[in-house]
N, C-alpha and C positions, 0 to 999 in steps of 0.2 A: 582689508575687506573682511564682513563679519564672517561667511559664511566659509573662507578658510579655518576658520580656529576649529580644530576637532576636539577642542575640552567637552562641551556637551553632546555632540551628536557622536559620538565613539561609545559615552556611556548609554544613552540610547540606543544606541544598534547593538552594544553586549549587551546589556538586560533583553533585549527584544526578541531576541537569538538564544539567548536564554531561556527565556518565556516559550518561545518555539521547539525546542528542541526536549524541554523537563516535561512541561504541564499539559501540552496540546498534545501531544502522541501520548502519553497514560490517558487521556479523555477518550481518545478516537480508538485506543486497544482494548479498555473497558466493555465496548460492545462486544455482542454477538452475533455471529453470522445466524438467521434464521432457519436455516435447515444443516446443519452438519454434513460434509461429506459422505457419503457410505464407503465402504470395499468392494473393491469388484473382484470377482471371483477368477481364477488364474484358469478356467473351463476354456480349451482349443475352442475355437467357433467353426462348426462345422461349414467347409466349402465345397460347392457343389457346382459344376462347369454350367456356362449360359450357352444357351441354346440359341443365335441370335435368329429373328425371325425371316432375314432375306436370305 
């Protein structure tokens, strides 16, 4: 049966996975995120007890 012989489709699925793993994530890390993170500041946030209304 042809579709046992893994002479071509091995080399297929390595170059592909190749292809995959080199060229397409250097493409997709080129970008830039449009806004940059900021820092946020290490300032306690002031807590204040609630009052509740019942």
């Amino acid at each position: 049966m042809p579709q046992l012989n893994p002479n071509p489709w091995f080399t297929i699925l390595v170059f592909s996975w190749i292809i995959f793993l080199t060229i397409i994530p250097t493409k997709i890390l080129n970008h830039t995120t449009p806004n940059e993170p900021a820092q946020m500041g290490e300032d306690k946030h002031k807590t204040e007890p609630w009052d509740w209304p019942w």
